[in-house]
C-alpha positions as CSV (number, residue, x, y, z in Angstrom):
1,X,96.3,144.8,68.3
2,X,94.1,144.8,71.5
3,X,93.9,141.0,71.4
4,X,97.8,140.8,71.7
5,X,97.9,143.0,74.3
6,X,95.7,141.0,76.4
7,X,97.3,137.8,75.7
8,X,100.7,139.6,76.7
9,X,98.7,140.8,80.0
10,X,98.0,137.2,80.6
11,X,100.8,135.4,79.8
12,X,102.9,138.1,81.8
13,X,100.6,137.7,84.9
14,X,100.6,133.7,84.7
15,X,104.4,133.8,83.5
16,X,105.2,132.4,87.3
17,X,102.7,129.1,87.1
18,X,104.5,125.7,85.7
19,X,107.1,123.8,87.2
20,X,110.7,123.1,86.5
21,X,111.3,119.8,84.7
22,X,111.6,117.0,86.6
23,X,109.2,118.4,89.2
24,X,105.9,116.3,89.3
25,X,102.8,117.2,92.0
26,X,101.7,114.7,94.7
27,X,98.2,113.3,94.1
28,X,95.5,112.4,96.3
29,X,96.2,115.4,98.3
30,X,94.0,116.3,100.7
31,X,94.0,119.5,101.7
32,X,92.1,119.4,105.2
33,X,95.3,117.4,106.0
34,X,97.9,120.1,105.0
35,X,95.8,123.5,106.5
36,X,97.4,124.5,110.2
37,X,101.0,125.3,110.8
38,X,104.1,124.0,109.2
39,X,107.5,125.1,110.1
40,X,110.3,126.8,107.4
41,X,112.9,123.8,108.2
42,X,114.9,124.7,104.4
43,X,115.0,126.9,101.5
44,X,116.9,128.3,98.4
45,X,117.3,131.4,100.0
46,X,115.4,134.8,98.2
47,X,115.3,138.5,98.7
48,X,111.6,138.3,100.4
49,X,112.6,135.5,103.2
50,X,116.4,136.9,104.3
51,X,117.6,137.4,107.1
52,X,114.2,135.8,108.4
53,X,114.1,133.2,111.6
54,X,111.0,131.5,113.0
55,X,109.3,131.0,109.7
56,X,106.2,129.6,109.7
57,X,103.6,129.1,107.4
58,X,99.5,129.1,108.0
59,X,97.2,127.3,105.5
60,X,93.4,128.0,106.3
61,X,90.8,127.6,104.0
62,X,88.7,130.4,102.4
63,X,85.3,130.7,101.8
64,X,85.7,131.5,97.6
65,X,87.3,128.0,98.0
66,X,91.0,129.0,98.2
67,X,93.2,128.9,100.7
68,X,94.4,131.7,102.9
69,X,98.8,131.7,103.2
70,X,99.9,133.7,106.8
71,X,103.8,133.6,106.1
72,X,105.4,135.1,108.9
73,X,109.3,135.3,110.0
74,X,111.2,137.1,112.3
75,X,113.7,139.8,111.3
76,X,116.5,139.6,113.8
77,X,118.3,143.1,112.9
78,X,115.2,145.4,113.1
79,X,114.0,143.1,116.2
80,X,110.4,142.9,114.7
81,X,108.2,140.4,113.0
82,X,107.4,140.1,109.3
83,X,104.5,139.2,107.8
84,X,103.1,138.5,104.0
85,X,99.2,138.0,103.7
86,X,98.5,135.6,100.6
87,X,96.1,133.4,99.0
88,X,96.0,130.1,96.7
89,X,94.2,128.1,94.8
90,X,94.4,124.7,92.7
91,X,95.5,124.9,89.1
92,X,94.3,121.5,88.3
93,X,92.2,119.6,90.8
94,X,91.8,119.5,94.6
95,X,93.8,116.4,94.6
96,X,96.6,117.2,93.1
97,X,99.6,119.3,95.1
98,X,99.8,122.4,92.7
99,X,98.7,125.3,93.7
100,X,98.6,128.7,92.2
101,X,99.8,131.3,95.3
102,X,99.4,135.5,95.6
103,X,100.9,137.8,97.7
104,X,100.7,140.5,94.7
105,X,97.2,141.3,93.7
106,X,96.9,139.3,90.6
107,X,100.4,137.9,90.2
108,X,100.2,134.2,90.8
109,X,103.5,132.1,91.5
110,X,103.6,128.3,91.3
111,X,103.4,125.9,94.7
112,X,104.0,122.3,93.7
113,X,104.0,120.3,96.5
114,X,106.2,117.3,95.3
115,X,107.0,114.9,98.0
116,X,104.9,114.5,101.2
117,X,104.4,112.5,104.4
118,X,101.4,111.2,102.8
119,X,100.2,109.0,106.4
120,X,100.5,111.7,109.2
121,X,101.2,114.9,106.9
122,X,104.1,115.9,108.8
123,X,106.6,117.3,106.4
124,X,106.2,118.4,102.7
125,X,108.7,119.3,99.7
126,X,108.0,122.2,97.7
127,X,109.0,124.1,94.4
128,X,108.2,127.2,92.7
129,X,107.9,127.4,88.9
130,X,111.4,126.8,88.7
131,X,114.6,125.5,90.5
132,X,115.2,128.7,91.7
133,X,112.9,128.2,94.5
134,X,112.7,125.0,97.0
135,X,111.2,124.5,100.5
136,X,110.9,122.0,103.3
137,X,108.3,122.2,105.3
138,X,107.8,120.5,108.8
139,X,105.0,120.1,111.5
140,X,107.7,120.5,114.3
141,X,110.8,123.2,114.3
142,X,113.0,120.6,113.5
143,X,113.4,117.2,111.1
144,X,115.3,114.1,112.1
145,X,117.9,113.6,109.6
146,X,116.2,110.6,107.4
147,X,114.0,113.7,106.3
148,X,117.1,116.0,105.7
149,X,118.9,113.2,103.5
150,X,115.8,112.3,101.7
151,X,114.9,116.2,100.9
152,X,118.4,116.6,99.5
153,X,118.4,113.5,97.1
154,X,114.9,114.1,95.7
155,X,115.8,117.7,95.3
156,X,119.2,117.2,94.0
157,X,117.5,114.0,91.3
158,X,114.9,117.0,90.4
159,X,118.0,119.5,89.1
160,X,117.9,122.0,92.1
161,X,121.1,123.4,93.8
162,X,121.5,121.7,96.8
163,X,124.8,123.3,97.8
164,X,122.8,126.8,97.9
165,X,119.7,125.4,100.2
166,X,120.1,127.1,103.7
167,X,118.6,126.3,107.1
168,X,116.0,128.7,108.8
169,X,116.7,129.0,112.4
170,X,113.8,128.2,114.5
171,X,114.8,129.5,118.4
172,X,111.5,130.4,119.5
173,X,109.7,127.0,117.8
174,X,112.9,124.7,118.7
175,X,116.6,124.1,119.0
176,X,118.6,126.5,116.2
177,X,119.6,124.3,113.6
178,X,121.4,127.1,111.1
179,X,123.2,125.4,108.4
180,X,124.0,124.8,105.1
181,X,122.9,121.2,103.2
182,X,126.4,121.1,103.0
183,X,127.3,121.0,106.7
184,X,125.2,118.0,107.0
């Protein structure tokens, strides 16, 4: 009895690692390359994030090994800034763009990185475990559209909702650029 307890511990608590079909990790990442700031250009939007402007996400590295996540947004209607201290750390190998990600003590959620400006490292695609989450990630406040068009084909090929996928205002980083995939 105790040893199915455990394994329903564990498999509870790693229930958010995988990725949804379709979805395959970047290799020969290097992750010296991807720590510093990347700006929230697009997302499925979730509970956690709404409402937010300004995201941004930090990426510096740990000394277990792991990465330290600074995501921080600004909420608009309570005129304050948000702010969610996390950590990562591979699942596989270092070279590989999947990532195991905590903001929750020990409850790890998936971060595949799946398509990537492999030369200069200046914009990124990610997924959760599943299609219910999807990001794109930028070194600047805002994307030309090549980057736009290419994010929603790869993303739509991979199964995820494009029609759903929002903009993230970024007013203090850049020109506002709050719209739907859709509107494009």
């Amino acid at each position: 009895m105790r040893n199915i307890l455990i394994t329903c511990v564990l498999f509870a608590l790693s229930g958010c690692l995988g990725m949804p079909n379709n979805v395959e990790p970047v290799n020969n990442f290097e992750i010296n390359k991807y720590l510093g700031t990347w700006y929230e250009i697009a997302r499925l939007d979730h509970s956690f994030e709404r409402g937010l402007s300004d995201v941004t996400a930090q990426y510096s590295l740990r000394d277990d090994g792991g990465v330290s996540v600074l995501n921080r947004g600004y909420d608009a209607k309570n005129d304050e800034w948000s702010e969610a201290q996390g950590k990562a750390f591979f699942v596989n190998s270092a070279d590989e763009g999947y990532l195991k990600v905590s903001f929750f003590g020990p409850f790890y959620g998936s971060y595949v990185v799946f398509e990537l400006d492999k030369d200069n490292y200046s914009y990124a695609f990610i997924s959760g475990p599943n299609h219910d989450y999807l990001w794109l990630l930028s070194r600047t406040p805002t994307v030309d559209q090549e980057i736009i068009d290419k994010f929603k084909q790869m993303s739509e090929q991979r199964g995820f909702d494009t029609s759903e996928v929002i903009y993230v205002e970024q007013k203090k980083g850049g020109a506002s650029n709050a719209h739907t995939l859709d509107s494009m």
